[in-house]
C-alpha positions in Angstrom: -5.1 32.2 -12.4 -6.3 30.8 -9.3 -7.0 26.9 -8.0 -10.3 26.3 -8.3 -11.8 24.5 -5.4 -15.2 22.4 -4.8 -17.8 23.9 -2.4 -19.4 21.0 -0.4 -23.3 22.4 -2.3 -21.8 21.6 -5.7 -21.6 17.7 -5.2 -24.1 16.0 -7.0 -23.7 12.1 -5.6 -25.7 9.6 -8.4 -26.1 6.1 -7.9 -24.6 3.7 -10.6 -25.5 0.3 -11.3 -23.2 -2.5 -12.4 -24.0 -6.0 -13.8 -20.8 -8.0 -13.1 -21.6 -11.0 -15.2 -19.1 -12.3 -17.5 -16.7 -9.2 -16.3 -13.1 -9.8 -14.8 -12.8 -8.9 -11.2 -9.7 -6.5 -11.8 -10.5 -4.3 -14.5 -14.3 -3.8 -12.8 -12.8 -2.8 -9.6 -10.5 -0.1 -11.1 -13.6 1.5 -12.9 -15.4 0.8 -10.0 -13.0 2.6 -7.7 -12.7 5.5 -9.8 -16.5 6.0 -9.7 -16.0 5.6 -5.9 -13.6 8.1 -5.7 -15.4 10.9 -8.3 -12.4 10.8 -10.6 -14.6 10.6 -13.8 -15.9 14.4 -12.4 -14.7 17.5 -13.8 -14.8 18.7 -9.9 -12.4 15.8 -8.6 -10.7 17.2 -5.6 -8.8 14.4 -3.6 -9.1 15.7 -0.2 -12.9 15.8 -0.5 -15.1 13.1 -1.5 -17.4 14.1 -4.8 -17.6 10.2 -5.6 -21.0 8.6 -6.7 -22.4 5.6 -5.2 -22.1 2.1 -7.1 -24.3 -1.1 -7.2 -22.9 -4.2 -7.9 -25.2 -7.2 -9.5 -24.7 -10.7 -10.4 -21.4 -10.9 -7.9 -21.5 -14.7 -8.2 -20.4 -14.8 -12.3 -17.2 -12.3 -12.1 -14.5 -14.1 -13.5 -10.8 -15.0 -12.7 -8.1 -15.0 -15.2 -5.3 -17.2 -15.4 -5.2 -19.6 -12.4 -6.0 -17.3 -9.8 -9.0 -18.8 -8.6 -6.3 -21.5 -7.3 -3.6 -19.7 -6.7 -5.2 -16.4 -5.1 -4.9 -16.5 -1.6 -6.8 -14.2 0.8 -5.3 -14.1 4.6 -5.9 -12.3 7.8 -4.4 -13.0 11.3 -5.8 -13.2 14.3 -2.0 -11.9 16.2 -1.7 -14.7 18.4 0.9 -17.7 17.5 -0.4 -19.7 14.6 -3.3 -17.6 13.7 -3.1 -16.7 9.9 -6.3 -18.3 8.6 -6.0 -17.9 4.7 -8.9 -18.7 1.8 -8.5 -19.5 -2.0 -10.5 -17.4 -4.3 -12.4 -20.3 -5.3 -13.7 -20.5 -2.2 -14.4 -16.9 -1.3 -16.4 -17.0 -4.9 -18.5 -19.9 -4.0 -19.0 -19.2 -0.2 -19.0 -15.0 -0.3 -18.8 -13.9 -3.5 -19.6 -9.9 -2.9 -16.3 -9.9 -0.6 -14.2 -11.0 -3.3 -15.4 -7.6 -5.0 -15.2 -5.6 -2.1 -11.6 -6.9 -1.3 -10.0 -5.6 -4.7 -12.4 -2.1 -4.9 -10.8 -1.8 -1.2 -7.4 -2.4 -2.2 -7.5 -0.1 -5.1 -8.8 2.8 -2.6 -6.5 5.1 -1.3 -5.7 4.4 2.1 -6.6 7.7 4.3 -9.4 8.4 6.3 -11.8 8.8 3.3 -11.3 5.1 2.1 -14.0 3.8 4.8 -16.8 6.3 3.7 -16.3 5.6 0.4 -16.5 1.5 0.9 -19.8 2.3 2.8 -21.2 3.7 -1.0 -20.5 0.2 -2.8 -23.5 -1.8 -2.5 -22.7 -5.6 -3.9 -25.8 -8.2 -4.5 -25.0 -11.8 -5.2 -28.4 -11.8 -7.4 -29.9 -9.5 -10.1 -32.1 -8.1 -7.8 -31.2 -5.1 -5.4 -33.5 -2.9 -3.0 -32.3 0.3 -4.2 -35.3 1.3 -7.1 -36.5 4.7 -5.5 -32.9 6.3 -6.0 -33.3 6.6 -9.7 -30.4 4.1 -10.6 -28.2 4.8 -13.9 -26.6 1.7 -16.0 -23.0 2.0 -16.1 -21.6 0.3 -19.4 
């Protein structure tokens, strides 16, 4: 029996839509990052990227269990002395809520050269409106 590998003309990309109201950031990320990566495909290969596209709606009401919204730091540094700026998750929600998605679905990625191209096919909206109508959007339960 021989491996059977994907040809790049059998990838069928589909866009998904997502309402994240009332959902909890972590569990929506993994299913989101599994869409991203095509691992709900019979044709999953993981050095080729058969993933679908995902839209995210209504990123202002995910929701934080536990304390994290307090206790959840998010930090980057700038490499010179002194320069680690950090942000609560409280804050990120109020002032940027799409990154706070686009942080976990990017930390759930694998990190190779395919993680990039597959951020740039998550699409997050802070309202329940998104520009994206002509590509024949499916609801994702």
């Amino acid at each position: 029996m021989r491996t059977y590998s994907v040809k790049g003309d059998e990838i069928r990309k589909d866009w998904f839509l997502v309402d994240a109201t009332g959902q909890t950031l972590g569990r929506l990320a993994t299913r989101i990052a599994g869409i991203l990566t095509g691992k709900h495909k019979p044709i999953y290969t993981p050095h080729i990227d058969v993933g679908d596209h995902v839209i995210v709606i209504n990123a202002d009401k995910i929701v934080l269990t536990g304390r994290k919204l307090e206790d959840k730091m998010y930090g980057r540094h700038s490499q010179y002395p002194g320069g680690l700026k950090q942000i609560s998750a409280k804050d990120l929600l109020k002032n940027h809520p799409e990154r706070l998605l686009e942080y976990a679905v990017k930390g759930m990625l694998p990190n190779n050269k395919l993680r990039d191209y597959r951020m740039g096919k998550l699409r997050v909206y802070v309202g329940p409106e998104h520009p994206h109508k002509a590509q024949k959007v499916k609801n994702l339960q």
